[in-house]
DODO-529288 format. One line per 8 residues: their letters; for each residue x, y, z of C-alpha. Coordinates in pm, whole numbers, plus 50000, padded with zeros to 5 digits. Layout:
A) X/Y/Z; ... $
END
This chain:
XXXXXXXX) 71625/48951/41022; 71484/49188/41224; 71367/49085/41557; 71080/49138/41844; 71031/49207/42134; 70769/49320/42344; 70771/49551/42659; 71101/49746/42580 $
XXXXXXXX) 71137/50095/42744; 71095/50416/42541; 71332/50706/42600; 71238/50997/42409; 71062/51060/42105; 70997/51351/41857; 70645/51379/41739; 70476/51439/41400 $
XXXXXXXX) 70222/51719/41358; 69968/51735/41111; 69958/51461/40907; 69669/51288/40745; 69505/50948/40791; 69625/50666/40602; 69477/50637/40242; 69435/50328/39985 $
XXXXXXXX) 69349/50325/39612; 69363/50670/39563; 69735/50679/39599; 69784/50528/39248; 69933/50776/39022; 69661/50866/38839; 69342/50851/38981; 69191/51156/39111 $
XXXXXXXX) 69164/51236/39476; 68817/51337/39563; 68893/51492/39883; 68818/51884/39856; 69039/52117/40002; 68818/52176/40304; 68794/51841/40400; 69180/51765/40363 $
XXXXXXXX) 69175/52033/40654; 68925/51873/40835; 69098/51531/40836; 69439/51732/40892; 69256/51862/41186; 69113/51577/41307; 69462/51364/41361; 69674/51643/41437 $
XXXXXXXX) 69617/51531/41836; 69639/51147/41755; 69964/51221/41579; 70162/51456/41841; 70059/51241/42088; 70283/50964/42222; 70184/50637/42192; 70249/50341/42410 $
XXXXXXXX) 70411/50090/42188; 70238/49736/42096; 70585/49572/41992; 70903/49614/41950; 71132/49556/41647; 71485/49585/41639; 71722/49633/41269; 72006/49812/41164 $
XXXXXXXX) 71858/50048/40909; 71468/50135/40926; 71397/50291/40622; 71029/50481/40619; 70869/50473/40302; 70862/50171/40003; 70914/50415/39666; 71179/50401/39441 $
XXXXXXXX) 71419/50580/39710; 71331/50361/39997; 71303/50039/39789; 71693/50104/39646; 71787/50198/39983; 71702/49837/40156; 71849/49680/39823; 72182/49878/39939 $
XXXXXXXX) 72139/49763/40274; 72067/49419/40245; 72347/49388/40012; 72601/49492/40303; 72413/49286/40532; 72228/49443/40720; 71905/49386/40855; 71631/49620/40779 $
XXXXXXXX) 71284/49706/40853; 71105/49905/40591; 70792/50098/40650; 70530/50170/40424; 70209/50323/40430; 70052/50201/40116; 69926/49813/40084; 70254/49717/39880 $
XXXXXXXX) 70572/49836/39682; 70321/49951/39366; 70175/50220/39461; 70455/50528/39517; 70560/50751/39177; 70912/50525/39175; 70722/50213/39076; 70474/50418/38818 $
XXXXXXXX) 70625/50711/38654; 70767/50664/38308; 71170/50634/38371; 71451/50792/38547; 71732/51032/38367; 72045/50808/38325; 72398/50854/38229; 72618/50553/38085 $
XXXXXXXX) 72440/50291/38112; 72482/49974/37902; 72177/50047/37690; 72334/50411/37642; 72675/50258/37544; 72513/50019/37297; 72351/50257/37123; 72671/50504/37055 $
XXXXXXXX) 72488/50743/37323; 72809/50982/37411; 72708/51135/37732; 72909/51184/38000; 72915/51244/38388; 73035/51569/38362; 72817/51700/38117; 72546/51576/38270 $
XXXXXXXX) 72668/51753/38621; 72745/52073/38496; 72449/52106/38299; 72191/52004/38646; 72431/52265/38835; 72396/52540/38601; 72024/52478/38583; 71980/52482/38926 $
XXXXXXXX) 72220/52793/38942; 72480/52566/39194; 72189/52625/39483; 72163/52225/39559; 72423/52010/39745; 72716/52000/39428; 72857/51661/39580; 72534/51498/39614 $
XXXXXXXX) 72377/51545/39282; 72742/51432/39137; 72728/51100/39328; 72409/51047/39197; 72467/51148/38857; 72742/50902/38857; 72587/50583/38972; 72254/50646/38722 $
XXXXXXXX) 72364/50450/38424; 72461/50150/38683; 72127/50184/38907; 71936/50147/38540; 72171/49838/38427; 72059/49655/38814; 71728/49702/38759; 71723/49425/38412 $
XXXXXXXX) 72066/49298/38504; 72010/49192/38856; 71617/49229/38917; 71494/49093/38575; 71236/49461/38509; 71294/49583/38132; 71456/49827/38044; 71479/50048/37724 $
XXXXXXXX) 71568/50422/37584; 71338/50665/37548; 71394/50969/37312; 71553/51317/37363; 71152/51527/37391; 71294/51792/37561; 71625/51858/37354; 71910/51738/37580 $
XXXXXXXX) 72123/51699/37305; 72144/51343/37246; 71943/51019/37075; 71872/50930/37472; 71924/51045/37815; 71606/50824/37971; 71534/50488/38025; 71189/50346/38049 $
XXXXXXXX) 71051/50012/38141; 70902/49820/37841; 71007/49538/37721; 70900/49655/37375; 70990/49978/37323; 70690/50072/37057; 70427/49911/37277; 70381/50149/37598 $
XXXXXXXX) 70144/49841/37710; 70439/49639/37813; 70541/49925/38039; 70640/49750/38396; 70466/49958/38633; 70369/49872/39027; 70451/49567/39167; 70594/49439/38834 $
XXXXXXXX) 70856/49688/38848; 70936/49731/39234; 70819/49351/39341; 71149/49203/39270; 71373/49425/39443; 71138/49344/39722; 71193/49004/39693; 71558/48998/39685 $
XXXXXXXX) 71530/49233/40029; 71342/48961/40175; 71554/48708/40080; 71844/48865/40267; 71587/48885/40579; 71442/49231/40510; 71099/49305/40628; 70811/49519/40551 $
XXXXXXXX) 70516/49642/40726; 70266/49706/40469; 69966/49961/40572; 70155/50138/40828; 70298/50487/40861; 70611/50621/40992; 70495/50873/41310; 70786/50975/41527 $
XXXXXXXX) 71146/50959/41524; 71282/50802/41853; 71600/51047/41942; 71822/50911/42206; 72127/51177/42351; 72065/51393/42020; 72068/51087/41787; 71801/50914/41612 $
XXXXXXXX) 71777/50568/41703; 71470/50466/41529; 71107/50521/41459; 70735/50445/41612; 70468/50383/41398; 70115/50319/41353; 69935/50031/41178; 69811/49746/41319 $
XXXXXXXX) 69840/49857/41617; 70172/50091/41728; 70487/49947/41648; 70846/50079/41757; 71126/49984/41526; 71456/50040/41730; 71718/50109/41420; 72129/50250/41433 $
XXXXXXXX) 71984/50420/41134; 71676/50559/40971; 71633/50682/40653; 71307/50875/40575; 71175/50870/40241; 70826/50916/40244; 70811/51041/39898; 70703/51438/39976 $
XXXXXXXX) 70391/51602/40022; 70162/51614/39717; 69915/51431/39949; 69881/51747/40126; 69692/52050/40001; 69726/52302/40327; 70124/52237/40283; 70114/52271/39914 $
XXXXXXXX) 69907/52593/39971; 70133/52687/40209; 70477/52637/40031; 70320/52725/39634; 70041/52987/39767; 69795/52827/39518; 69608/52531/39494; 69777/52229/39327 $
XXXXXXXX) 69586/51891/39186; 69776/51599/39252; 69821/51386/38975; 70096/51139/39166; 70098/50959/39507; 69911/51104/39761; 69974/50894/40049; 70230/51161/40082 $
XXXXXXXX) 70178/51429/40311; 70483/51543/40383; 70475/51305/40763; 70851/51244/40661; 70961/51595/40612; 70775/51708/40950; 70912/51425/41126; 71292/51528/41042 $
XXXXXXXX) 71197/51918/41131; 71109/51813/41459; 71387/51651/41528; 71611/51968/41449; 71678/51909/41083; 71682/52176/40843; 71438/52284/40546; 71563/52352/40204 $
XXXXXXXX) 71519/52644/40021; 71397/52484/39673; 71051/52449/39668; 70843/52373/39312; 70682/52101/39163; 70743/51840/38883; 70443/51986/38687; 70174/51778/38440 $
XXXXXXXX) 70364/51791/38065; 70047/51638/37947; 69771/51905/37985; 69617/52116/38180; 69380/52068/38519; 69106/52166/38662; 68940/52003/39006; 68573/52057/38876 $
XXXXXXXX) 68653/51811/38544; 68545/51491/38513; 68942/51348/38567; 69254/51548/38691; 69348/51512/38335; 69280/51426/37959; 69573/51373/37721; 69302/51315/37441 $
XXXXXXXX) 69082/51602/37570; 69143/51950/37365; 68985/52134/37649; 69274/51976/37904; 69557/51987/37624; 69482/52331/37491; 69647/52460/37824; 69994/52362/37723 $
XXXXXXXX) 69974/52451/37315; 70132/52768/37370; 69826/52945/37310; 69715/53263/37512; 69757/53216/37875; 69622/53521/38117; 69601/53521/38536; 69264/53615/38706 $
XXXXXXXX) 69265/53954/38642; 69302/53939/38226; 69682/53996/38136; 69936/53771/38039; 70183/53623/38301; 70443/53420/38087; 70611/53333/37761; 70395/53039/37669 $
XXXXXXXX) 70601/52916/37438; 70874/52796/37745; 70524/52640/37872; 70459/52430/37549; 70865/52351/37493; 70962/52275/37840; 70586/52168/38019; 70725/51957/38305 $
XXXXXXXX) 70997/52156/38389; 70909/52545/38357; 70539/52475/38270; 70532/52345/38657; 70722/52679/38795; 70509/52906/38499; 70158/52734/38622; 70220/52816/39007 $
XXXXXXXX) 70286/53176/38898; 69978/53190/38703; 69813/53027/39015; 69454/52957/38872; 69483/53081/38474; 69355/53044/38178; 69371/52968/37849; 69242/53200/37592 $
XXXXXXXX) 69160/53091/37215; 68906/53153/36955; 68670/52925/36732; 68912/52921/36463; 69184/52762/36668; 68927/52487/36747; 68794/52475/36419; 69151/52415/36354 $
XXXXXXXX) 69242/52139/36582; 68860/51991/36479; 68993/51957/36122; 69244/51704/36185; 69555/51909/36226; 69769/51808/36523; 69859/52113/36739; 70206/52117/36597 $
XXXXXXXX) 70128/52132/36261; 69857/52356/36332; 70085/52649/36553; 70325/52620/36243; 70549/52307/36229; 70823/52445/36445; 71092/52168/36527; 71362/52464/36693 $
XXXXXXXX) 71113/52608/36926; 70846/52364/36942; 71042/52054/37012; 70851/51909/37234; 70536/51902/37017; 70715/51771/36712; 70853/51470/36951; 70527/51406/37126 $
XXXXXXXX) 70205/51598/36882; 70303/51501/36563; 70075/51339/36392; 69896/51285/36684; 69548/51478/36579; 69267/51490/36867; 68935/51354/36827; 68623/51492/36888 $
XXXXXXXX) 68764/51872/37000; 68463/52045/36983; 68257/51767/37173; 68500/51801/37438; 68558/52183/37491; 68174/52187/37525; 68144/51968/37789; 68403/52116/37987 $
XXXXXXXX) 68155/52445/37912; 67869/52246/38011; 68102/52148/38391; 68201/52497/38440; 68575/52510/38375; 68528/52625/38028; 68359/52944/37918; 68205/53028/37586 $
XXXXXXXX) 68126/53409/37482; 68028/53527/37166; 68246/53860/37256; 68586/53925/37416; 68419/54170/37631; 68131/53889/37754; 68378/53599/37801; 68575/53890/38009 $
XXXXXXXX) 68277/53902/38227; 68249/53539/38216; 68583/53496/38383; 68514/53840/38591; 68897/53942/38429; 68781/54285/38277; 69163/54352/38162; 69151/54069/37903 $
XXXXXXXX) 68972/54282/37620; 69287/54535/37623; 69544/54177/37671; 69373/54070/37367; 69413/54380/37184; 69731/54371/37268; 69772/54014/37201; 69638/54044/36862 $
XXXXXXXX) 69843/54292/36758; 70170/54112/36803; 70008/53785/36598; 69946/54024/36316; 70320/54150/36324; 70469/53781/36398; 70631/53931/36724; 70546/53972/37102 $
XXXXXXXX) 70739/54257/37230; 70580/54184/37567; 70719/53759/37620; 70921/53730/37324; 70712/53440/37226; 70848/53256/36900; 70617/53369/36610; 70512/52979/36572 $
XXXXXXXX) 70264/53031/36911; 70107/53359/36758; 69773/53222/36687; 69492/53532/36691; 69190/53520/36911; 68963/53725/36654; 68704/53471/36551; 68391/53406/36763 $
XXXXXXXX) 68289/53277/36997; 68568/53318/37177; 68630/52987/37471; 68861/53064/37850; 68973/52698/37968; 68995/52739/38290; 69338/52550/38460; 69517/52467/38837 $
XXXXXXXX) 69825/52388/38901; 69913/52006/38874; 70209/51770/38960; 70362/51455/38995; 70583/51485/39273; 70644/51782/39514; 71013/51950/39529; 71149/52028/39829 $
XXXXXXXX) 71214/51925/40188; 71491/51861/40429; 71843/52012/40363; 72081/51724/40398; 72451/51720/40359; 72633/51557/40113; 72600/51205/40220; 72243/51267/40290 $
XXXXXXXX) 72229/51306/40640; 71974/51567/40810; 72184/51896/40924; 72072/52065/41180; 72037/52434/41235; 72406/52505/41320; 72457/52235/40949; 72543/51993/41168 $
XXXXXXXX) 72468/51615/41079; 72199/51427/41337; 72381/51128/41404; 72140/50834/41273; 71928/51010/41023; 71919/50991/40648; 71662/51195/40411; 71599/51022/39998 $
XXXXXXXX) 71360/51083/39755; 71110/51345/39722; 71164/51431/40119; 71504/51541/40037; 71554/51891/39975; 71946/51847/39818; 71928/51733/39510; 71603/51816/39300 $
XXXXXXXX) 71612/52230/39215; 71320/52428/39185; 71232/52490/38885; 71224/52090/38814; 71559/52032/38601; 71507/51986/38224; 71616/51683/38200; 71367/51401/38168 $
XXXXXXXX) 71318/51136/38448; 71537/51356/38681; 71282/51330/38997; 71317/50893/38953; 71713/50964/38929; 71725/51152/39238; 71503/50900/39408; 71641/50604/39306 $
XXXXXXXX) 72010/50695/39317; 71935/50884/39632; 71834/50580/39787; 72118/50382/39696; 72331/50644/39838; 72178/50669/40166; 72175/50302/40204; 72492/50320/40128 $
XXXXXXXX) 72613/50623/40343; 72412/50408/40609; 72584/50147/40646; 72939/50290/40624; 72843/50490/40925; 72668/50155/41127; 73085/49994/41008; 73295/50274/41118 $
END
């Protein structure tokens, strides 16, 4: 149990800069943010002061293992601790363990787990690891993402074995190879209603930390790392009132920094709407940078494999909305000034995973298509059928558009005219005007001409996405950059530990979860649930890691 005391000297601290105030409801994965850009500045702005500034502490708490942050990695990193008995002290900002992407997002990657093994799922360890490797092109920590990969399957047998949450198999969508290589979290796998989400997910690993004396402070934030002689030695934070908790270990995991526009804009050059938990604003990865650690050199973000996004819409997103869903069809996708940026079809295919790294190079894009196509979709056709029933290079929409037809297309393309993020032109040359991109009537000549031969010598886009834009009026769907989670953060050995410039581990400090830049590659890795892997497993690990350092 951890313990109190009031009145205990400070040494010295390392400060956080430019972090934002604390949030509520809004962080649920989800909902829509209504701050504007501008006035995320503004509040950046406002507590930059409050947050470099040392504080005088209220109390006093003393653990083994702080851990900063209640999502999926911080929540698996008390279990870990706990377990080896430990005391611990976790922090989180939100109001409980429900509201971070590890207790909402559909279901982490796995490899040989029980439900796997029952189901004649042959998948192994090492074909999981080389695969993530050669995806990532062996530029994240090889010995981390192989510990991690290897304790997945277990991690998703705890979760129903020891914590009572549901667990199930979700199909191959993206073409891994086999029947499964995700689990999700209903308890009937044909009814996405009985999806544990929140609290029912996460709320029993927090009771079984609590059992073994764990506490949490709910509604507080993680500030400033308390270094002693070069280690860190625990962490002050603010809540109810300014609390230090005095720790032989602290592991941040404050879930990234999708919370955070001026970083994303920073790190991604564009604008990016957050879709996922954005209480995170990147405190945890500023708080390790200050005290000497490293940044890693993947940056990206898990993107939206739903739809498209656009601020000024009513909703981030609409995954019944043809204006939001026409924006990952693999229909006609040009930048700002008119011409073509991508092969769509690796947008349509692979939309979390290169549609993420593809939408930050088209920065704001859009989506070009003619009243045919939407007299098309109108008819009753799902978008698969309609783009030509392509199971090897459409795999993804015969998995998840099949026989899935929208409702009321037309209805909603025009009021996404009506809110400004759509435009409508009886000519190419006046919707060119409309989205001031003069170089999209020669793109669509272009364009047009490869859908009458059946083959884009400028993409190589499979013949299946060809659809023509000749048939007016012609509509632009206007579309940001969204995500889930942020990638990238601090570069941390292989047992997790913050290096320092030199690669040197800080004594006392562990990075997990979307703060860690080591095991998540940029672009986002192709296989499903890989973001919940890394946090999750991640957080065992540093619990783990942890406490054989606190032994030794």
């Amino acid at each position: 149990m951890a313990t109190l005391k009031n009145g205990l000297s400070r040494r010295s601290f390392l400060t956080l800069g430019g972090v934002a105030a604390l949030g509520g409801a809004a962080a649920l994965a989800g909902c829509a943010p209504q701050a504007s850009s501008s006035a995320n500045a503004d509040a950046k702005g406002a507590t930059d002061d409050a947050a470099s500034a040392m504080q005088t502490a209220d109390q006093t708490k003393e653990c083994d293992i702080a851990i900063v942050g209640a999502g999926g990695a911080g929540m698996w990193a008390a279990v870990e601790a706990v377990r080896a008995g430990k005391s611990v002290v976790v922090i989180e900002k939100g109001g409980n363990v429900g509201v971070a992407n590890g207790s909402l997002a559909g279901g982490p990657f796995m490899v040989g787990s029980k439900l796997q093994q029952e189901a004649g799922v042959e998948f192994t360890v090492e074909e999981a690891f080389n695969h993530i490797m050669e995806y990532a092109h062996w530029s994240t920590n090889a010995a981390a993402v192989k510990a991690a990969v290897a304790i997945s399957g277990e991690t998703v047998d705890q979760f129903t074995d020891d914590f009572g949450v549901p667990t199930g198999l979700r199909p191959d969508n993206y073409g891994a190879g086999h029947a499964s290589v995700r689990a999700n979290f209903q308890s009937d796998p044909k009814d996405s209603k009985t999806q544990a989400k929140g609290e029912d997910r996460m709320k029993p690993l927090q009771e079984f930390v609590e059992s073994k004396g764990g506490e949490f402070l709910f509604n507080t934030a993680g500030k400033r790392l308390i270094m002693e002689d070069g280690a860190c030695t625990g962490v002050q934070c603010e809540g109810d009132g300014v609390t230090d908790v005095k720790a032989k270990a602290v592991i941040v995991a404050t879930g990234g920094f999708l919370g955070n526009v001026d970083m994303m804009r920073e790190k991604f050059g564009t604008f990016v709407n957050p879709l996922g938990n954005v209480l995170s604003v990147g405190e945890g990865i500023d708080m390790v940078q200050a005290a000497g650690g490293q940044l890693s050199t993947q940056w990206g973000i898990a993107g939206n494999e739903f739809t498209g996004s656009n601020q000024k819409a009513d909703g981030l997103y609409d995954r019944k909305s043809a204006a939001f869903t026409i924006g990952i069809y693999g229909t006609l996708l040009v930048n700002n000034q008119g011409r073509r940026f991508s092969n769509e079809g690796k947008f349509a295919n692979l939309p979390l995973a290169l549609g993420g790294a593809i939408s930050l190079v088209g920065g704001k894009y859009y989506a070009v298509v003619d009243q045919a196509y939407v007299d098309g979709l109108n008819s009753g056709k799902d978008a698969w059928t309609l783009c030509g029933a392509d199971e090897v290079n459409w795999r993804t929409g015969m998995m998840t558009l099949k026989d899935k037809p929208l409702e009321n297309v037309q209805g909603s393309i025009d009021d996404a005219v009506s809110a400004g993020w759509a435009f409508k032109a009886d000519t190419i040359e006046a919707l060119a005007q409309a989205i001031d991109a003069p170089e999209l009537v020669e793109t669509l000549d272009e364009y047009n001409g490869y859908c009458a031969d059946g083959n884009d010598e400028q993409f190589y886009k499979p013949a299946c996405f060809l659809q023509p834009v000749t048939t007016g009026p012609f509509y632009a769907f206007q579309y940001e950059p969204s995500a889930w989670v942020t990638i990238g953060g601090i570069r941390t050995n292989d047992r997790l530990q913050a290096i320092d410039g030199e690669g040197v581990a800080i004594p006392g400090l562990y990075v997990a979860g979307a703060d860690n830049g080591t095991l998540m590659s940029a672009p986002y890795c192709d296989y499903e649930g890989y973001s919940l892997m890394c946090a999750y497993c991640g957080g065992r690990l540093a619990g783990q890691y942890a406490v054989e350092t606190i032994d030794a």
